[in-house]
PyMOL Python script that loads the backbone (N, CA, C, O; Angstrom):
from pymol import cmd

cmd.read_pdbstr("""\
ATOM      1  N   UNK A   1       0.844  -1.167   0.000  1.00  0.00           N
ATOM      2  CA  UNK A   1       0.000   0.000   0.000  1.00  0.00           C
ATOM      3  C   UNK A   1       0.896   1.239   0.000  1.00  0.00           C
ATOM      4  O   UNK A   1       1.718   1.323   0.913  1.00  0.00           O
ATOM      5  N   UNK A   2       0.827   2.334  -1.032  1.00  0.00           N
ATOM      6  CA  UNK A   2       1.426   3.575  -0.572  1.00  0.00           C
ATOM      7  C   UNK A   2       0.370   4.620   0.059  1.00  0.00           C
ATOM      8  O   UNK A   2      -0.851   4.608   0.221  1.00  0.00           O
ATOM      9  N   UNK A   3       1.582   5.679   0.384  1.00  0.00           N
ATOM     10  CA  UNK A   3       1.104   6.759   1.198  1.00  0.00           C
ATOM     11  C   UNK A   3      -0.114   7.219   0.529  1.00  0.00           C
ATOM     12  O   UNK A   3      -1.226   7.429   1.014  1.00  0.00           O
ATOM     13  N   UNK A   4       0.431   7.374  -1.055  1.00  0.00           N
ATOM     14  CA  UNK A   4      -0.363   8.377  -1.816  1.00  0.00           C
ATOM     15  C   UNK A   4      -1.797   7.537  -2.203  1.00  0.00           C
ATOM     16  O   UNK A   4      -2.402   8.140  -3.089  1.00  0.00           O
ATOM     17  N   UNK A   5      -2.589   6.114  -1.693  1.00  0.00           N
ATOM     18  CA  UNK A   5      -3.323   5.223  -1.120  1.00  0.00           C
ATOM     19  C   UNK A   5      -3.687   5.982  -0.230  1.00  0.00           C
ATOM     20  O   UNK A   5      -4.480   6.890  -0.482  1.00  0.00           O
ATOM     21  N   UNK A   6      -3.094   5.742   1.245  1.00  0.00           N
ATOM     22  CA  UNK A   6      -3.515   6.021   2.770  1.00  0.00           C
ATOM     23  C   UNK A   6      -4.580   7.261   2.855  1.00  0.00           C
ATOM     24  O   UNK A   6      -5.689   7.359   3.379  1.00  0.00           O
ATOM     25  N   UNK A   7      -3.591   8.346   1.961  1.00  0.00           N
ATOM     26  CA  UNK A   7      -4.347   9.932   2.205  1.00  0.00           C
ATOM     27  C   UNK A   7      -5.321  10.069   1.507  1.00  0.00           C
ATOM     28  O   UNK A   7      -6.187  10.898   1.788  1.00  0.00           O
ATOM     29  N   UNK A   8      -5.389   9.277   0.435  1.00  0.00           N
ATOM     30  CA  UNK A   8      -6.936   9.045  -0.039  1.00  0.00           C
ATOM     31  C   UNK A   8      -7.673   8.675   0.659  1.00  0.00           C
ATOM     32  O   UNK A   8      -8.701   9.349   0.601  1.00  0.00           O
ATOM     33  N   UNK A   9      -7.718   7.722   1.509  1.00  0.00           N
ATOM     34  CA  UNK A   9      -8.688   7.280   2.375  1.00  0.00           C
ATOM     35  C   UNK A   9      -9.463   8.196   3.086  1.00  0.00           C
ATOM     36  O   UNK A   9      -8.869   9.270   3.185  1.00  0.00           O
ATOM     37  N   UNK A  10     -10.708   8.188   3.691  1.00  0.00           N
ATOM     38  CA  UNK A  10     -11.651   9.078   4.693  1.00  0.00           C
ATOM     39  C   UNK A  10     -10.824   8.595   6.065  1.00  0.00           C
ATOM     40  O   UNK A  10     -10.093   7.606   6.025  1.00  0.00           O
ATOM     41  N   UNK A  11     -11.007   9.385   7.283  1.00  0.00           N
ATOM     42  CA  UNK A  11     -10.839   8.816   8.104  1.00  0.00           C
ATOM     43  C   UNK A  11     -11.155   7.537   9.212  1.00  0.00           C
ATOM     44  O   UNK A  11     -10.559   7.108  10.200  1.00  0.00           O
ATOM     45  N   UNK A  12     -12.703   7.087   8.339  1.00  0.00           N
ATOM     46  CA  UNK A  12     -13.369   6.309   9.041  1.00  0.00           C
ATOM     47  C   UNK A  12     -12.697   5.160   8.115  1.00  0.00           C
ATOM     48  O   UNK A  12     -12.823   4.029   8.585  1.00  0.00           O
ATOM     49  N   UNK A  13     -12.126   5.236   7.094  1.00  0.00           N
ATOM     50  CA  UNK A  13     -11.887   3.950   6.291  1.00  0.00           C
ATOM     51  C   UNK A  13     -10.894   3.537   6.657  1.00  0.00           C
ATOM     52  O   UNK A  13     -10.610   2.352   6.479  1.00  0.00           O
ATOM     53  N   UNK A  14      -9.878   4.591   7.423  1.00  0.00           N
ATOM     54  CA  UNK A  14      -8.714   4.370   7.846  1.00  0.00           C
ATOM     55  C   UNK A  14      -8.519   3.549   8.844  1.00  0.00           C
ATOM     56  O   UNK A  14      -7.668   2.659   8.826  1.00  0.00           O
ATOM     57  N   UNK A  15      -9.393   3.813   9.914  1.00  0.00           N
ATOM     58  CA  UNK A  15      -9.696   3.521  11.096  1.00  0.00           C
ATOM     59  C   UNK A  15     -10.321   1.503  10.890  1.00  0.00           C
ATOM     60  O   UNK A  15     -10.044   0.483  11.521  1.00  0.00           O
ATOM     61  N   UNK A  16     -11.104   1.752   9.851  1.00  0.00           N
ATOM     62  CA  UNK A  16     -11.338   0.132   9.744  1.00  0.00           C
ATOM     63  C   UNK A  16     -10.444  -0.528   8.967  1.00  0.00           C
ATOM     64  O   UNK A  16     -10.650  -1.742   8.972  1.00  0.00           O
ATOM     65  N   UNK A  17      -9.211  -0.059   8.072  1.00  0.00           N
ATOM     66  CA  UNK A  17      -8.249  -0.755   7.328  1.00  0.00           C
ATOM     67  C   UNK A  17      -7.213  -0.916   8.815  1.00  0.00           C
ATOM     68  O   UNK A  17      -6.629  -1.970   9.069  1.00  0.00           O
ATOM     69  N   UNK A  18      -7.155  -0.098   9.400  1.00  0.00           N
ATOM     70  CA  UNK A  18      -6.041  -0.472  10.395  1.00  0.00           C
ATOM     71  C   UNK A  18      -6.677  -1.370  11.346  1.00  0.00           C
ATOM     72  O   UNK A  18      -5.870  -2.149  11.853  1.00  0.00           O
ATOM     73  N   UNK A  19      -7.768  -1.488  11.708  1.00  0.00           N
ATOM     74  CA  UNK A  19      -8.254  -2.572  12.679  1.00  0.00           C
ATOM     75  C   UNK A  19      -7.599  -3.832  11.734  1.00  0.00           C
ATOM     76  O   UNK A  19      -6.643  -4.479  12.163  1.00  0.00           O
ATOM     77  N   UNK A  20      -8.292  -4.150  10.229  1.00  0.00           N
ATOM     78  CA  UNK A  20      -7.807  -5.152  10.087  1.00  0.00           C
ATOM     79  C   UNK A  20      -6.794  -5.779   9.713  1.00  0.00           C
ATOM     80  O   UNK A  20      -6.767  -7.005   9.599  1.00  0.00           O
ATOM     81  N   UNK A  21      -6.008  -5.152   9.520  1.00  0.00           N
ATOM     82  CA  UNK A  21      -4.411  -5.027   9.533  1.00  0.00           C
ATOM     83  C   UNK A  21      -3.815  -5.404  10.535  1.00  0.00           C
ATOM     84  O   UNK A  21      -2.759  -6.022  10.399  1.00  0.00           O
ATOM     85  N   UNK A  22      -4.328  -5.135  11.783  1.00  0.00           N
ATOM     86  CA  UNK A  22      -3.711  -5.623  13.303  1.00  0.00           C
ATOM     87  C   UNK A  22      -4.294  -6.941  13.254  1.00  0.00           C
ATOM     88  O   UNK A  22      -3.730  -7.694  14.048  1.00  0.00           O
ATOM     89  N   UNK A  23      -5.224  -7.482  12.601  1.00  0.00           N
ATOM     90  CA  UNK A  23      -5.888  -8.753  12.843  1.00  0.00           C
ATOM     91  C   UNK A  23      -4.941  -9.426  12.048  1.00  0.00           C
ATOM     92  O   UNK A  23      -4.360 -10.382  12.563  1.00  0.00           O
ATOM     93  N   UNK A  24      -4.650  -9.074  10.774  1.00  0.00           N
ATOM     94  CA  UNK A  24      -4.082 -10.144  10.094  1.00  0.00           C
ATOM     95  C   UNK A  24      -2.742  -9.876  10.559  1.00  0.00           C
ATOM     96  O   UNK A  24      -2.078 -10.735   9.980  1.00  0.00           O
ATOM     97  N   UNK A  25      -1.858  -9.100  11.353  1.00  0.00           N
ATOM     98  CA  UNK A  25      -0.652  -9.163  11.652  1.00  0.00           C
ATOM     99  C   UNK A  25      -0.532 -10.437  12.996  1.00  0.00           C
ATOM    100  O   UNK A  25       0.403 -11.172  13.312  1.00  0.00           O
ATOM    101  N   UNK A  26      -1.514 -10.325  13.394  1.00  0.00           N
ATOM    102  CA  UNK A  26      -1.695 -11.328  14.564  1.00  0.00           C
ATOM    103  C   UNK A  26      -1.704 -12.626  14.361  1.00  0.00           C
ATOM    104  O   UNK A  26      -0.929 -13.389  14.937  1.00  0.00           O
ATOM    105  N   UNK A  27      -2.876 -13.112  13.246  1.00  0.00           N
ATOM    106  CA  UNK A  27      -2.579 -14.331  11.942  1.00  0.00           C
ATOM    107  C   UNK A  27      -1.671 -14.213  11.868  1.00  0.00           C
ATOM    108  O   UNK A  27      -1.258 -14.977  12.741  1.00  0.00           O
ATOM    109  N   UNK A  28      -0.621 -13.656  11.317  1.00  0.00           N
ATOM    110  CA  UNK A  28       0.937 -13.980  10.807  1.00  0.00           C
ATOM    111  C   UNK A  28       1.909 -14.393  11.953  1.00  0.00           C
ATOM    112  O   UNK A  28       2.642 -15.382  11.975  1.00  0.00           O
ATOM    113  N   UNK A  29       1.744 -13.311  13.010  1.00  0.00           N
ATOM    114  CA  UNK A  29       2.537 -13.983  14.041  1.00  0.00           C
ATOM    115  C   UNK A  29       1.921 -15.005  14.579  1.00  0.00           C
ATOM    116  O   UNK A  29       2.763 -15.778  15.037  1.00  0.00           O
ATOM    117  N   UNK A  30       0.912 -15.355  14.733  1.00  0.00           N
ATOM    118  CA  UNK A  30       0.379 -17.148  14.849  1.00  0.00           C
ATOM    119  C   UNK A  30       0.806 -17.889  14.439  1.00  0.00           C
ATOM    120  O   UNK A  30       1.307 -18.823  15.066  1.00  0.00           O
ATOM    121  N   UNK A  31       0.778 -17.761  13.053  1.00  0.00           N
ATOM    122  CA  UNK A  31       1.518 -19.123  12.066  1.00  0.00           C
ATOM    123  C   UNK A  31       3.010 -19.105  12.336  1.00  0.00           C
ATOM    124  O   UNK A  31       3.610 -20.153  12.574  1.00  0.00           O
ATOM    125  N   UNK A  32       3.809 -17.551  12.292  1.00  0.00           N
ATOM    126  CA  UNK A  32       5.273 -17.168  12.634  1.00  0.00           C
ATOM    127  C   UNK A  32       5.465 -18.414  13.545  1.00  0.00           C
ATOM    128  O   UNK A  32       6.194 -19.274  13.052  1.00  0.00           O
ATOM    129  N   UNK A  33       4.866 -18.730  14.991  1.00  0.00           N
ATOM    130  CA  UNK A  33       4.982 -19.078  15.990  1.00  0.00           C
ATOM    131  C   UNK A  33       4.963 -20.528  15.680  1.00  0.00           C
ATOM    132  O   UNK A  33       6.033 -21.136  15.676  1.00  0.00           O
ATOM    133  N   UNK A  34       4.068 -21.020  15.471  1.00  0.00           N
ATOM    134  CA  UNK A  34       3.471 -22.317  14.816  1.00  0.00           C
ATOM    135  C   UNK A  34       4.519 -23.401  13.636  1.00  0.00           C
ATOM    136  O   UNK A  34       4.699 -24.616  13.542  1.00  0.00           O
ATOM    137  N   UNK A  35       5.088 -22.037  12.790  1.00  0.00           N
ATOM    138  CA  UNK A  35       5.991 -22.603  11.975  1.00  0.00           C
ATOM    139  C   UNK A  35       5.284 -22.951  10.560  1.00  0.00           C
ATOM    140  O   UNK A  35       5.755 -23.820   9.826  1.00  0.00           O
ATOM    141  N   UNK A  36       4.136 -22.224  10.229  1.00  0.00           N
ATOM    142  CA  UNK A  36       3.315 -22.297   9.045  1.00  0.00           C
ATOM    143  C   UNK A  36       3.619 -21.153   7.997  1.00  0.00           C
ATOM    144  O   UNK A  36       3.284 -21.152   6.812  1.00  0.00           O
ATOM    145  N   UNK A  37       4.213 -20.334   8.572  1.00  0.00           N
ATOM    146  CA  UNK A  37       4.587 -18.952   7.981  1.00  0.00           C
ATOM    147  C   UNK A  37       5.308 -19.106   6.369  1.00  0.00           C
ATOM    148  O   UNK A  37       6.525 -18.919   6.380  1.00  0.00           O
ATOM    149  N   UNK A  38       4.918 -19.308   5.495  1.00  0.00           N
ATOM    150  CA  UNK A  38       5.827 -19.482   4.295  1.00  0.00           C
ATOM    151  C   UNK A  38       6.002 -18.254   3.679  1.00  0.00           C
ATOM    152  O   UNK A  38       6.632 -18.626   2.689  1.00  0.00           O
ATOM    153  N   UNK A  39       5.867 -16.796   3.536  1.00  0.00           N
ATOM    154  CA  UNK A  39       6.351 -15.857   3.477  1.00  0.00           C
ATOM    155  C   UNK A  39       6.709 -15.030   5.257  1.00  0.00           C
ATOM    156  O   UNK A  39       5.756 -14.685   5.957  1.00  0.00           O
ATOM    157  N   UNK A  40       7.714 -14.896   5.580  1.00  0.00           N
ATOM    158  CA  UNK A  40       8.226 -14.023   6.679  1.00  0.00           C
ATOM    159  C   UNK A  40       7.840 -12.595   6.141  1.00  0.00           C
ATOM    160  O   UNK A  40       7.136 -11.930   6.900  1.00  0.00           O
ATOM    161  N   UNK A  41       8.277 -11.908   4.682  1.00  0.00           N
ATOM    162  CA  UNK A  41       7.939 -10.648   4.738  1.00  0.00           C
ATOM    163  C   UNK A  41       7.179 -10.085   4.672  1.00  0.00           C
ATOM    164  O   UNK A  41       7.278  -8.864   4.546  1.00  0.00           O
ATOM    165  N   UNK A  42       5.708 -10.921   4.743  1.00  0.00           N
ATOM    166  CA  UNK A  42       4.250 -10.580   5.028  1.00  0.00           C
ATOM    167  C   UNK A  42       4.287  -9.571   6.221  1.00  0.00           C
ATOM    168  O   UNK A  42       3.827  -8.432   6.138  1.00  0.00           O
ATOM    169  N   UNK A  43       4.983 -10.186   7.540  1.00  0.00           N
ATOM    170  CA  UNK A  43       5.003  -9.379   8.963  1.00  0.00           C
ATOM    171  C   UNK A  43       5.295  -8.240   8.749  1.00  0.00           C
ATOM    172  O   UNK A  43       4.668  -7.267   9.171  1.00  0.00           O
ATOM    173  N   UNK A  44       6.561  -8.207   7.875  1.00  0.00           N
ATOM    174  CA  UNK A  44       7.092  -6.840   7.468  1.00  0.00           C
ATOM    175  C   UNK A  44       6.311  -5.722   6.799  1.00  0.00           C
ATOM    176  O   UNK A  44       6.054  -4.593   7.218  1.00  0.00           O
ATOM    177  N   UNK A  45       5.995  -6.320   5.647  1.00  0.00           N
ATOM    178  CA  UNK A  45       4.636  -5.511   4.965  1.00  0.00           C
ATOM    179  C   UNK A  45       3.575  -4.893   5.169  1.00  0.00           C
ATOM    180  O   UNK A  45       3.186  -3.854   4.635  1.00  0.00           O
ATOM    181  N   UNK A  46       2.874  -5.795   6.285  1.00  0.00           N
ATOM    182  CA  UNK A  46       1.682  -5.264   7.522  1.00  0.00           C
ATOM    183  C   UNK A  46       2.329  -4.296   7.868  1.00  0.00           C
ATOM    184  O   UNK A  46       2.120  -3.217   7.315  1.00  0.00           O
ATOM    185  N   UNK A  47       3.407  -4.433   8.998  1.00  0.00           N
ATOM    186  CA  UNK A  47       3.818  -3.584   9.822  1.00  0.00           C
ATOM    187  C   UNK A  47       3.844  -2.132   9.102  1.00  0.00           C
ATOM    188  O   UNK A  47       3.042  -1.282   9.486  1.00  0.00           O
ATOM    189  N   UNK A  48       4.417  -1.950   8.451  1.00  0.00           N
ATOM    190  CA  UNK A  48       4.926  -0.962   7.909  1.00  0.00           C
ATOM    191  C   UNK A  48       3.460  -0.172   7.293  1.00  0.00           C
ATOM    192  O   UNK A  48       3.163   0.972   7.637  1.00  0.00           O
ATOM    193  N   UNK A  49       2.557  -1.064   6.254  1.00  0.00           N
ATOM    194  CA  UNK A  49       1.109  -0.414   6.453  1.00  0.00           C
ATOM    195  C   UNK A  49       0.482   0.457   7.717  1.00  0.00           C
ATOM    196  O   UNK A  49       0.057   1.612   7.726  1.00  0.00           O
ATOM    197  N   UNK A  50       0.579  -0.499   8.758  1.00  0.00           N
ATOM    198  CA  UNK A  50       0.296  -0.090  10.118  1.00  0.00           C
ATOM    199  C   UNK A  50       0.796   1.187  10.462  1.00  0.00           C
ATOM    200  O   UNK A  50       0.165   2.202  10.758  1.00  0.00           O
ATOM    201  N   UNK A  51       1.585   1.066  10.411  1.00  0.00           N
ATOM    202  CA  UNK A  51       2.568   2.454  10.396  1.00  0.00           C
ATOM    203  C   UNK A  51       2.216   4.030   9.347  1.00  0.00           C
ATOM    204  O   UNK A  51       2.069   5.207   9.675  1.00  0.00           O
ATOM    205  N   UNK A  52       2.192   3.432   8.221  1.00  0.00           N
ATOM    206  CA  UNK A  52       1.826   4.401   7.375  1.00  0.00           C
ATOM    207  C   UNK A  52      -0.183   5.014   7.717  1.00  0.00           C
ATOM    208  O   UNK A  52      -0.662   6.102   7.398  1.00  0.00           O
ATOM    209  N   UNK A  53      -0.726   4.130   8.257  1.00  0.00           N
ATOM    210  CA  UNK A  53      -1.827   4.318   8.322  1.00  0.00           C
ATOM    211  C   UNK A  53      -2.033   5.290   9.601  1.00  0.00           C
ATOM    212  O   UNK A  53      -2.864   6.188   9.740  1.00  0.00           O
ATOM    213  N   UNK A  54      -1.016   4.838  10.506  1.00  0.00           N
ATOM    214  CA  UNK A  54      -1.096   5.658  12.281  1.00  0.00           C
ATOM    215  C   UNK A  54      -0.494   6.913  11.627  1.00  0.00           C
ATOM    216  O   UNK A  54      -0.982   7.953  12.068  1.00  0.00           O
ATOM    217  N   UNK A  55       0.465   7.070  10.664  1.00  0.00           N
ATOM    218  CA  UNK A  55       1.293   8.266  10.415  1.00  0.00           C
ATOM    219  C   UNK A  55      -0.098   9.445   9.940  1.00  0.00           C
ATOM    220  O   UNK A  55      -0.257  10.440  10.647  1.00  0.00           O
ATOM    221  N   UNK A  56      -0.796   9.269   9.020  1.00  0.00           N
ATOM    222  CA  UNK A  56      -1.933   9.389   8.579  1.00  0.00           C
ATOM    223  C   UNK A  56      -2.551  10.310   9.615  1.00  0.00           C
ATOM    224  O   UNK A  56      -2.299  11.495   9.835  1.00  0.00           O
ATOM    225  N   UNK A  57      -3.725   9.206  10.405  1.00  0.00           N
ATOM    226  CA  UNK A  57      -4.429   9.928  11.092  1.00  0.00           C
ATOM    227  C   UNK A  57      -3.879  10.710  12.189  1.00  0.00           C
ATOM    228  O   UNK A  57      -4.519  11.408  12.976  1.00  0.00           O
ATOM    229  N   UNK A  58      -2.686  10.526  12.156  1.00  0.00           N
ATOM    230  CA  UNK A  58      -1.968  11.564  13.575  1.00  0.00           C
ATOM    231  C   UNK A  58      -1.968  12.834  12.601  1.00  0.00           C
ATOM    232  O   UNK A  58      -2.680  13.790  12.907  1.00  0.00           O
ATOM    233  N   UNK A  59      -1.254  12.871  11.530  1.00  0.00           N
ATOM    234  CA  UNK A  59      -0.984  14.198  10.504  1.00  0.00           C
ATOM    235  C   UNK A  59      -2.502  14.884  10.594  1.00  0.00           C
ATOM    236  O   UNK A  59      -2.529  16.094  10.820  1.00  0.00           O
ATOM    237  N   UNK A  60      -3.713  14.208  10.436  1.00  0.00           N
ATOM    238  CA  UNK A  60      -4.962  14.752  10.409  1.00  0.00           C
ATOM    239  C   UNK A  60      -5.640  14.822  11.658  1.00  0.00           C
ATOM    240  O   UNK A  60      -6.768  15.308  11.731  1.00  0.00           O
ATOM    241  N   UNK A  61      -5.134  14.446  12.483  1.00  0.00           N
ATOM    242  CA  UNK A  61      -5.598  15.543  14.269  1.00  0.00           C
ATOM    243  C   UNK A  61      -4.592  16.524  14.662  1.00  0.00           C
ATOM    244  O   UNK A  61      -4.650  17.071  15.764  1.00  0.00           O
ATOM    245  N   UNK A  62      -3.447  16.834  13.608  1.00  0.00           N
ATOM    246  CA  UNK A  62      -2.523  18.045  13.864  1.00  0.00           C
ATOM    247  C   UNK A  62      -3.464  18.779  13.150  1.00  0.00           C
ATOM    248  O   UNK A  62      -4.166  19.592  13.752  1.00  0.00           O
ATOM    249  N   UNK A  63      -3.539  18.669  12.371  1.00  0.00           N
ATOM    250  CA  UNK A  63      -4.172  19.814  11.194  1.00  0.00           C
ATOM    251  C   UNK A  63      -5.385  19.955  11.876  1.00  0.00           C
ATOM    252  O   UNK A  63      -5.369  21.133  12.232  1.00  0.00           O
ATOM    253  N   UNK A  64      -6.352  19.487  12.241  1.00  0.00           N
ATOM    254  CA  UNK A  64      -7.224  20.098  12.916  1.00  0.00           C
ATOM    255  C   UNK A  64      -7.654  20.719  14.336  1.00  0.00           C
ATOM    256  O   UNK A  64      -8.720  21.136  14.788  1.00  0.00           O
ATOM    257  N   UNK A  65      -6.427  20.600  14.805  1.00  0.00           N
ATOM    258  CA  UNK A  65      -5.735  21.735  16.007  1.00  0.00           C
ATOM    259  C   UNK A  65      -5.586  22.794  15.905  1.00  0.00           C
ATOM    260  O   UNK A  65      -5.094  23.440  16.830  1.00  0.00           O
TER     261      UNK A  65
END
""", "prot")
cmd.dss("prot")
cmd.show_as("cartoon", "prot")
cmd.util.cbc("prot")
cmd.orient("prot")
């Protein structure tokens, strides 16, 4: 996913892409754990979504300060 993705988003869409993003990062570290994991850089990929998505709505409760 890029940025220029994220800031398109509304804020309410944001808010439900990152819920499920934490869900499936949790799936991954399950299987991680388990030893089912056949891509590792899935974790990586989430994460970093996750990230870009929190970067997001923090930038848009500055701006409306």
């Amino acid at each position: 996913m890029k940025i220029s993705e994220v800031r398109d988003m509304s804020t309410s869409e944001l808010n439900e892409k990152l819920y499920s993003l934490k869900e499936q990062l949790f799936e991954l570290r399950r299987k991680k754990a388990v030893g089912a994991l056949e891509r590792g850089e899935d974790v990586i990929t989430v994460r970093k979504d996750i990230a870009r998505i929190n970067m997001v709505i923090r930038e848009r409760e500055l701006q409306n300060k």
